[in-house]
N, C-alpha and C positions, 0 to 999 in steps of 0.2 A: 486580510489575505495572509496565508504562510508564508512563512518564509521559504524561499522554493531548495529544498535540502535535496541531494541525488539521491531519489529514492527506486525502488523498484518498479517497476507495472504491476499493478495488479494480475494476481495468478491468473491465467488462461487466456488474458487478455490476445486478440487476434495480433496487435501488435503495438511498439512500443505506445506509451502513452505519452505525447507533445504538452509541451508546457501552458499553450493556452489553452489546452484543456481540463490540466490538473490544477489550473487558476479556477478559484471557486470562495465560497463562502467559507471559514473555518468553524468547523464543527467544536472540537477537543483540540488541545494543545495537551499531550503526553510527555513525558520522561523520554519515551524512545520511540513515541511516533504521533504524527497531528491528522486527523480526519478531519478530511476536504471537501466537500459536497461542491460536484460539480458534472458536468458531462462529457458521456465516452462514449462515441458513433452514433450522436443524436440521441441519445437516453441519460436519464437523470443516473446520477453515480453519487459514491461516496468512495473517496480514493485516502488508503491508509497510507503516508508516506514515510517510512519507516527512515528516522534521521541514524546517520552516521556518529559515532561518536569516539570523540575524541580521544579517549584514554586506554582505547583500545586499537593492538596493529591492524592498518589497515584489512590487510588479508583475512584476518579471523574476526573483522567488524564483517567484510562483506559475505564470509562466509556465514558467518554466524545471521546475518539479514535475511539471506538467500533462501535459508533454510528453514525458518520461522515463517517466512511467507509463504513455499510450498507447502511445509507443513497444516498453516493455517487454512490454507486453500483445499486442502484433503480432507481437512476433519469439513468445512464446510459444506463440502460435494460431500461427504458421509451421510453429513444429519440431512442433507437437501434430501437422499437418497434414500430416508429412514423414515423421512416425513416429518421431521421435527420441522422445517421452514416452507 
């Protein structure tokens, strides 16, 4: 299992995501985030949890989180929308 780091929700998600649901099988252990396969409203998921890191102020970790993950979320709704997935 990961280690459970405060990470974000997954972009779009309906609402936050609960801990025993972001418990799951560890996919990848990353540098700045671990994929978790596990499940969100009864459907199989893989949840990115983007770890906090230490060497930077907190405010501009979480900014900097915050914004990587919507970002990530828009190019993905892009190519969903393009027909790449």
């Amino acid at each position: 299992m990961a280690g459970e780091p405060d990470a974000d929700p997954p972009a779009g998600s309906a609402r936050p995501v609960g801990e025993a649901e972001r418990q799951g099988r560890l996919l990848y252990r990353g540098a700045e985030a671990d994929l978790v396969r596990g499940r969100w409203q009864g459907l199989d998921a893989v949840f990115k949890l983007r770890k906090p890191l230490p060497y930077r102020l907190p405010a501009l970790d979480d900014a900097i989180r915050r914004q990587r993950t919507l970002h990530e979320a828009e190019m993905l709704h892009a190519a969903k929308k393009a027909g790449v997935l």
